[in-house]
C-alpha positions in Angstrom: -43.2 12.5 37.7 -41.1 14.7 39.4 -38.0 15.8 37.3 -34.2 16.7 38.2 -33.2 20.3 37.4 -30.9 18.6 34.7 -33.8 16.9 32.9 -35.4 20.1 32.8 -32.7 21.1 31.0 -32.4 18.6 28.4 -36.4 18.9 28.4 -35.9 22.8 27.2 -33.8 22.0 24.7 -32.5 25.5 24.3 -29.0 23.8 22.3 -27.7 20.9 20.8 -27.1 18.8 24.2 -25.1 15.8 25.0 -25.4 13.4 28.1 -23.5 11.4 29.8 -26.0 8.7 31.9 -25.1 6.0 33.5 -27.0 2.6 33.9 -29.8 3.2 36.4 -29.9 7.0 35.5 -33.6 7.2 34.1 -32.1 8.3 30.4 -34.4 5.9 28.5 -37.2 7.6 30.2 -35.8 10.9 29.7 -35.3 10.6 26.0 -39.1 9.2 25.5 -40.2 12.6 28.1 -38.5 14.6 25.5 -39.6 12.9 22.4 -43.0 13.6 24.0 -42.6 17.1 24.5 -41.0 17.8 21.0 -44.9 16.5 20.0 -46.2 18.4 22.7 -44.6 21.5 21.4 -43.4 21.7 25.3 -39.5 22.5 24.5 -37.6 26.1 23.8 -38.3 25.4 19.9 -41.8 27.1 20.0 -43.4 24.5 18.2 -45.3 21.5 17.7 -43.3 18.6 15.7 -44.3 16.0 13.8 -43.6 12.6 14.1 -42.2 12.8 11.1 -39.8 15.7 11.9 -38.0 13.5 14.7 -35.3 11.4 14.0 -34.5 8.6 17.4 -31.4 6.6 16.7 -31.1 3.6 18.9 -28.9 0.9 18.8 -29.9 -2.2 18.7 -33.7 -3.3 17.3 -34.5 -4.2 20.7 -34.4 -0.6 22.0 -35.8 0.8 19.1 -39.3 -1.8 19.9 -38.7 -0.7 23.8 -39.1 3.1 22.7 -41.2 2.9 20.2 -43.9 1.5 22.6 -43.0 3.6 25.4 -43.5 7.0 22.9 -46.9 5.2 21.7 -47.7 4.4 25.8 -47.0 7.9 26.4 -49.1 9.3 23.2 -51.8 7.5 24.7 -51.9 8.7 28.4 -51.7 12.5 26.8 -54.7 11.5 24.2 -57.0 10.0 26.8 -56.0 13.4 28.9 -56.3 16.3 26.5 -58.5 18.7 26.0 -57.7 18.9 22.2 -57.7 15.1 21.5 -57.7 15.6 17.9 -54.0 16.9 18.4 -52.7 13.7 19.9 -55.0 11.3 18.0 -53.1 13.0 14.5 -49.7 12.0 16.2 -51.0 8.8 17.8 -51.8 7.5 13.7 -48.9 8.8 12.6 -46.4 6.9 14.8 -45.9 3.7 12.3 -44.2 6.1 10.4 -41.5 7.3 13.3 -38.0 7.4 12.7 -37.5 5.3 15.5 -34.8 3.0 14.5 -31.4 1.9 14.3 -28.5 3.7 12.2 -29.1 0.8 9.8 -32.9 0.6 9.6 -32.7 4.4 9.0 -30.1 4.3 6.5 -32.0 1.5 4.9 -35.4 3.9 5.1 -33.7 6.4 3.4 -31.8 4.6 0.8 -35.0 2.9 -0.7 -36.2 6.4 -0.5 -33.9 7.4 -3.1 -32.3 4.7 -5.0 -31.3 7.1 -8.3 -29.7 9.2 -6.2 -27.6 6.4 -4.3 -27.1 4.3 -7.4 -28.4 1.1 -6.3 -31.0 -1.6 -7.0 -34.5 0.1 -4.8 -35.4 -3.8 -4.3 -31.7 -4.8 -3.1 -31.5 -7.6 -0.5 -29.9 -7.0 2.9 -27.9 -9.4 4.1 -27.9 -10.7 7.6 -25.1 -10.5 9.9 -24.4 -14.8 9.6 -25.3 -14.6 5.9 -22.6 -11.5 5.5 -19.8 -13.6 7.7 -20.1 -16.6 5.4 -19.8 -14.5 2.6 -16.3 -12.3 4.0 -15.1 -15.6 4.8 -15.7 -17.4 1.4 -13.8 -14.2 -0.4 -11.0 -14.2 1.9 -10.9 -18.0 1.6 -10.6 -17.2 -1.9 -7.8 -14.1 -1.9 -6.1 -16.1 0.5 -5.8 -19.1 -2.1 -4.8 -16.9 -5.0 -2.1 -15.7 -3.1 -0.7 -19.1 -2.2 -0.8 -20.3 -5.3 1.0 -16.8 -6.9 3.5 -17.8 -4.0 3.6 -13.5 -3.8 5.8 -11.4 -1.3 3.3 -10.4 1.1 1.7 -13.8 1.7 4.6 -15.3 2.7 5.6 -12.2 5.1 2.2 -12.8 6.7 2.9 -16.1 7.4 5.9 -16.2 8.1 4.7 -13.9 11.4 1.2 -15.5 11.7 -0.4 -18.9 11.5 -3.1 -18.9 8.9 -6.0 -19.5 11.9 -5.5 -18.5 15.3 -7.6 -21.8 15.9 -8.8 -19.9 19.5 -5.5 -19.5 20.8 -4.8 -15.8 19.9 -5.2 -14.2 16.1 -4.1 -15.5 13.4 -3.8 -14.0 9.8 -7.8 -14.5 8.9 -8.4 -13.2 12.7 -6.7 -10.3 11.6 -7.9 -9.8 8.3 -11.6 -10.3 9.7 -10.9 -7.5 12.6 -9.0 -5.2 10.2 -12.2 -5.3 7.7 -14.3 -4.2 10.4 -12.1 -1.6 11.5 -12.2 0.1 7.7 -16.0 -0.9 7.3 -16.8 1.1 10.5 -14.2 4.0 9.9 -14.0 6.9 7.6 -10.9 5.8 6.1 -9.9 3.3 3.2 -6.9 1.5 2.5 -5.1 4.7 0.4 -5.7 6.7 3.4 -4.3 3.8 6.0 -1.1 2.7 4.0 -0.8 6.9 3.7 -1.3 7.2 7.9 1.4 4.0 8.3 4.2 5.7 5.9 3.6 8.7 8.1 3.6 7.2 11.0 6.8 5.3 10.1 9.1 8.3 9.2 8.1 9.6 12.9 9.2 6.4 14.3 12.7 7.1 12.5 12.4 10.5 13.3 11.7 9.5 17.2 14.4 6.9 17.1 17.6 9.4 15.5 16.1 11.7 18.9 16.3 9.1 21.8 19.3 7.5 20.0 21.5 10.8 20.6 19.7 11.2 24.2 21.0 8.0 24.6 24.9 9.0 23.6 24.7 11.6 26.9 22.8 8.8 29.2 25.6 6.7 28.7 28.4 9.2 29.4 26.4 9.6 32.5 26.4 6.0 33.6 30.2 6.1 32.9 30.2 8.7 35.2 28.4 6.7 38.1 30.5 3.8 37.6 33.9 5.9 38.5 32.0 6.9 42.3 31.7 4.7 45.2 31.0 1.2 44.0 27.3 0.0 44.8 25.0 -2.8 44.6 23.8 -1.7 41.5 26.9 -1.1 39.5 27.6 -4.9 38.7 25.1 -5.4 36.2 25.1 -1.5 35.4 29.4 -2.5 34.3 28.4 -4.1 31.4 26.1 -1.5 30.0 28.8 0.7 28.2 30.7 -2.0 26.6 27.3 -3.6 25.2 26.4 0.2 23.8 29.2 0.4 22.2 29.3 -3.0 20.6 25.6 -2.5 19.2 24.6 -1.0 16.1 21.4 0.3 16.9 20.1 0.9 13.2 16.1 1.4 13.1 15.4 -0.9 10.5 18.1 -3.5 12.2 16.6 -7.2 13.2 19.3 -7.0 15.9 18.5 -3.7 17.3 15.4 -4.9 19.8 17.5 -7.8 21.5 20.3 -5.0 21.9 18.0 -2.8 23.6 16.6 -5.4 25.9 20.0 -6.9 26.7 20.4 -3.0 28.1 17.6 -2.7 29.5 18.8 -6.2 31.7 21.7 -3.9 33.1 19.4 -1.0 35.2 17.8 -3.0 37.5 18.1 -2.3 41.3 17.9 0.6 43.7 20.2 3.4 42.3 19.4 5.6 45.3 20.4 9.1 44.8 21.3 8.5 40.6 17.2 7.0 40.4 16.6 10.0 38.0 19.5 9.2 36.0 18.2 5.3 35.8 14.9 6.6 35.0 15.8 8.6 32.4 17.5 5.2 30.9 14.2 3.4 31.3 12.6 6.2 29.6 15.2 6.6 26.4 15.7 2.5 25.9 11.5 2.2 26.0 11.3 4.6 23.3 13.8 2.9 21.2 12.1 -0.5 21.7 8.6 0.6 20.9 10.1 2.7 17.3 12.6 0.3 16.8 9.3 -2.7 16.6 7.0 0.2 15.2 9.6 0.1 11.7 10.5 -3.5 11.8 6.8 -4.2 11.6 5.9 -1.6 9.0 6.4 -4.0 6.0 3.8 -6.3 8.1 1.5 -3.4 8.4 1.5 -2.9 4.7 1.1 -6.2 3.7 -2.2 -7.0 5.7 -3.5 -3.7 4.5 -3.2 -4.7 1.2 -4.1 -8.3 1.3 -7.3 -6.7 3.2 -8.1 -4.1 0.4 -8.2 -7.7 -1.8 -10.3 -9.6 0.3 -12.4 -6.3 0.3 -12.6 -6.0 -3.6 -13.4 -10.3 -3.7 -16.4 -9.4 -0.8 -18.1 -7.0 -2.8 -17.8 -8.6 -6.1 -19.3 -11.6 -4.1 -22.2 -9.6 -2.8 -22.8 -7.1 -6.6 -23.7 -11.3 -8.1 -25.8 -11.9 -5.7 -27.2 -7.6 -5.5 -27.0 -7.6 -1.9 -25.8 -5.4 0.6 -24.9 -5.7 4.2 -25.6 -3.2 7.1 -22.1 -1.7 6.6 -23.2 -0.9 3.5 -26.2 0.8 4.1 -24.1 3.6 6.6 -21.5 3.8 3.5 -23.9 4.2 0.7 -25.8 6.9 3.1 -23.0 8.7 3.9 -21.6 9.4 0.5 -24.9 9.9 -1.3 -25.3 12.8 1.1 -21.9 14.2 0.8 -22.1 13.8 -2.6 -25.9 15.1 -3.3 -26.5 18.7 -1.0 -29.5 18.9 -2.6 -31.2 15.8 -1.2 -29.1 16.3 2.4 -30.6 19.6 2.4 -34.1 18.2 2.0 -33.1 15.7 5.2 -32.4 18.2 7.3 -35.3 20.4 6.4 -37.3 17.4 7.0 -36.1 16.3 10.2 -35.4 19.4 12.6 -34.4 17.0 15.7 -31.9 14.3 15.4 -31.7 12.5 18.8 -29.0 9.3 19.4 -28.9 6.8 22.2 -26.3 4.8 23.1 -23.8 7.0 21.1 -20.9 5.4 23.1 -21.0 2.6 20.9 -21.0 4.3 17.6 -18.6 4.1 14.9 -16.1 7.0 13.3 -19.3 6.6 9.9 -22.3 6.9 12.4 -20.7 9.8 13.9 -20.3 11.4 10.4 -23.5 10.0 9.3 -24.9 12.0 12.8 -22.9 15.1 11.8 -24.6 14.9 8.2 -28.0 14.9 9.4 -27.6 17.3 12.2 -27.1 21.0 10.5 -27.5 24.5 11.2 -30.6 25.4 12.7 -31.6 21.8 13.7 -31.2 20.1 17.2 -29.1 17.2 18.4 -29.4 15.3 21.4 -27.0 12.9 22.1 -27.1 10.7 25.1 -24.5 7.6 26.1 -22.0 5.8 28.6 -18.4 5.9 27.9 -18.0 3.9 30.9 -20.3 1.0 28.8 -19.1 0.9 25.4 -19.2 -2.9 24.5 -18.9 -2.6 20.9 -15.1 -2.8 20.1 -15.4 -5.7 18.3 -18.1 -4.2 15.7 -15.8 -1.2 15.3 -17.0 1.0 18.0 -14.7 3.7 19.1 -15.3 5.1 22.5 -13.2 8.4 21.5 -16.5 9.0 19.1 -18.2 10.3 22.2 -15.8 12.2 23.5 -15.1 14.0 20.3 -19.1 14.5 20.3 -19.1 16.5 23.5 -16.3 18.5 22.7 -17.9 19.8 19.2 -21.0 20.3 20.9 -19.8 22.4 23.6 -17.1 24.5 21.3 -20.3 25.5 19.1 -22.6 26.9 22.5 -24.0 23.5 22.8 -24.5 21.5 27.1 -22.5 18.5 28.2 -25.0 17.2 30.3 -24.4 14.8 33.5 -27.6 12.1 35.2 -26.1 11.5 38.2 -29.1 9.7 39.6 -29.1 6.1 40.4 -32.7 4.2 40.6 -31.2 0.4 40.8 -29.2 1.2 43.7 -28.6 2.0 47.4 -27.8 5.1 49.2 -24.5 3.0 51.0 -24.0 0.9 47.8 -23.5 4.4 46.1 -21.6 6.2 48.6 -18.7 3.0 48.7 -18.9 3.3 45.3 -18.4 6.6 44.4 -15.7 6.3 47.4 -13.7 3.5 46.1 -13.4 4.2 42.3 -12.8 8.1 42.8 -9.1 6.6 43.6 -8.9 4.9 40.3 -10.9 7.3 37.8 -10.0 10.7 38.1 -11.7 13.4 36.4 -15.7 11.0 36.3 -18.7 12.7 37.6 -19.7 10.5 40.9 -23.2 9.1 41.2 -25.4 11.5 43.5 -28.1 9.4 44.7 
C-alpha cells in the first residue's frame, strides 16, 4: 500500500506524535501499520518490540476486537512472507496477551496485577454500566430522603430552584446530581477542590461587578450627554435610562439587581447612528453585570449541589464496598492514584511498556488524560491520534479541551502535531464544496485534501 508523506512520518516515529484524522482518513489503518512496524522493528526506535512492550488504547471494546484482528491479520500476511518466520510466529503466539484494550480493560489488567499495591480485593467484581446506574440511583434515592426528612438548608434551596425529576422536560435536581457525579468521576478534581474553584470564582464575579459597575457611572454621564443633542428616534426609550440608574441599587448579591439590569438593557434599542459605539459599550458593561450579578446569586445553589453530590458520592461507594464491587470509574481512579502514589511500580510500567499509543483521544476524560501522562515517561513514545471535530462523549464526561491540551504539551516538549487530510469515503467535488463551504464558518481547521 502506498503511503502519504505524513504517514511516513508517524510510521518513523522519531517523537511523541499526535494526529488529528478525520473520518474517512485511513487512521485505523495507520495505527495497526505502525503497531506492525513497532514489531517489525521498522520505526526510528532501532528495535524490535514485543507485544508485550506496546500499549493500544482504544475506546470502546468494539474497536479494541476491530484492531486486535486487524494486528493479528497483519502478523499473519508478514509470517506467511518472511524469511525468518520464527520472528513473526513468536509475536503471532504472543498476541492474546496484547495490551490492546480500552482505558478500563487496561486499568482492570493492571489492577488485578497488583492488588496489594492498590488496596483492593484481586477477585473484586466490576460492575456493569446498568448495574452501576441502579446503584447511583438507589444511594441518591437514599441521600435525597435523608435530607427531606432532616428538612436541612440546602435541600430546600435545591428545590426551591429545581423540581426533584426533570421528568424529560429539561433537568431536574437528580438530572443534575447524576451529570455533576459524572463530571467529578471523570475529572481530576473532588468536591474540596470544586467548592475551592466556586469561592474563587465568586470573589472574581464581585470583583468583575465593582469594575463594570464604575464603567457604568461614566456610560451613563455619556448617555446624558446624548440626550441634550439633537433629539432622535432612539432617545425616547434611551430618556428613561438615567432615572431608572439612579433609582436602582445595583448590589451583587441583590435579588433585584438582574431585573434592574434588564429593564436597562430595554432602553438601548435602535439605530444610534454616529453614538453606536457609545450604545455598544452599554450592551457590553450591562451584559457583564447580568452574567456576575447571576454568577453570585447562584453561588449558594452551586454549593449546595456540590455538597449534596459529595453525599450521594459517599452513600454510592458505601453501596458498592457491601457488595466489593467496583465500577469502570473506579478502575481509572484506583489506577491513577496507585501510580502516583507507588513510583516504584509506575517505574516498572513504563520500563515495561516503551510505546503508549491512544485512539480516539478526543473523547477522553481530564483522568484518562492523566492516566495517559502517567504511563507515557521519559524515554518512551506516545502516539496519540483523534477528532475534535467528533467528540460524542460529553455526557460520559468527555472534554474535548483534553485533546487540545495533548497537542500543545506534545509540541512544547519537540514532539509533531500531525494532520490526515485524506478522504477515502468521499468525492473529489463533495470535498472541494465542502472544504469551500465550512472554511466560512471554521476558521483556523486544516481542510480535507483529497
Amino acid at each position: 500500500m502506498e503511503w502519504s508523506e505524513v504517514k511516513q512520518q508517524v510510521f518513523a516515529f522519531e517523537s511523541d506524535i499526535v494526529v488529528s484524522a478525520g473520518a474517512g482518513s485511513g487512521k485505523t489503518a495507520a495505527l495497526v501499520e505502525l503497531y506492525l512496524r513497532l514489531l517489525a522493528g521498522e520505526t526510528s526506535l532501532g528495535r524490535a518490540l514485543e507485544v508485550e512492550e506496546i500499549v493500544a488504547i482504544t475506546f470502546t471494546e468494539k474497536a479494541a476486537l476491530e484492531m486486535k484482528e486487524r494486528v493479528r491479520s497483519g502478523v499473519r500476511e508478514r509470517l506467511a512472507t518472511a524469511t525468518d518466520k520464527s520472528f513473526w510466529d513468536i509475536r503471532r503466539r504472543a498476541l492474546p496477551n496484547a495490551a490492546i484494550a480500552t482505558f478500563h480493560a487496561f486499568c482492570s489488567r493492571i489492577l488485578r496485577e497488583n492488588p496489594a499495591e492498590a488496596g483492593i480485593d484481586p477477585a473484586f467484581s466490576l460492575l456493569d454500566e446498568a448495574e452501576a446506574g441502579a446503584e447511583l440511583q438507589e444511594a441518591m434515592d437514599e441521600v435525597i430522603e435523608g435530607e427531606l426528612r432532616s428538612r436541612s438548608d440546602e435541600i430546600r434551596l435545591l428545590l426551591e430552584n429545581f423540581p426533584l425529576s426533570g421528568q424529560g422536560h429539561g433537568k431536574g435536581l437528580r438530572e443534575h446530581l447524576i451529570a455533576l457525579h459524572r463530571q467529578l468521576s471523570a475529572g481530576v478534581a473532588g468536591e474540596a477542590e470544586l467548592l475551592r474553584l466556586a469561592e474563587e470564582w465568586r470573589q472574581k464575579a464581585l470583583r468583575r461587578f465593582a469594575e463594570e459597575a464604575g464603567r457604568l457611572i461614566g456610560l451613563i454621564a455619556e448617555v446624558r450627554r446624548i440626550l441634550t443633542g439633537k433629539q432622535l428616534q432612539f432617545h425616547e426609550p434611551l430618556r428613561v435610562l438615567p432615572g431608572l440608574y439612579a433609582a436602582s441599587r445595583l448590589a451583587p448579591e441583590s435579588m433585584e439587581t438582574p431585573a434592574e439590569i434588564t429593564a436597562m438593557q430595554s432602553c438601548i434599542a435602535g439605530n444610534w447612528g454616529k453614538e453606536k459605539p457609545g450604545r455598544d459599550s452599554l450592551s457590553d458593561c450591562l451584559e457583564n453585570l447580568e452574567l456576575c450579578s447571576r454568577q453570585i446569586l447562584n453561588d449558594p445553589l452551586t454549593i449546595a449541589l456540590i455538597g449534596l453530590s459529595g453525599k450521594v458520592k459517599t452513600a454510592y461507594r458505601i453501596r458498592k464496598n457491601e457488595r466489593g464491587v467496583l465500577d469502570f470509574d473506579d478502575l481509572q481512579r484506583i489506577t491513577r492514584d496507585m501510580l502516583v502514589r507507588d513510583t516504584d511500580l509506575l517505574n516498572a510500567l513504563r520500563q515495561r511498556f516503551s510505546v503508549v499509543m491512544v485512539d480516539e483521544f478526543q473523547d477522553t476524560n481530564p483522568l484518562q488524560k492523566e492516566l495517559t501522562g502517567l504511563l507515557a515517561g521519559p524515554g518512551q513514545r506516545l502516539f496519540i491520534v483523534g477528532d475534535p471535530k467528533q467528540s460524542i462523549y460529553l455526557f460520559r464526561g468527555a472534554d474535548v479541551e483534553v485533546f487540545s491540551q495533548a497537542q500543545r504539551e506534545v509540541s512544547g516538549r519537540g514532539g509533531l502535531n500531525l494532520y490526515f487530510q485524506e478522504s477515502f469515503r468521499s468525492r473529489q467535488g463533495i470535498i472541494d464544496f465542502v472544504n469551500r463551504f465550512f472554511s466560512m464558518v471554521m476558521r483556523g481547521e486544516n481542510p480535507i485534501s483529497k
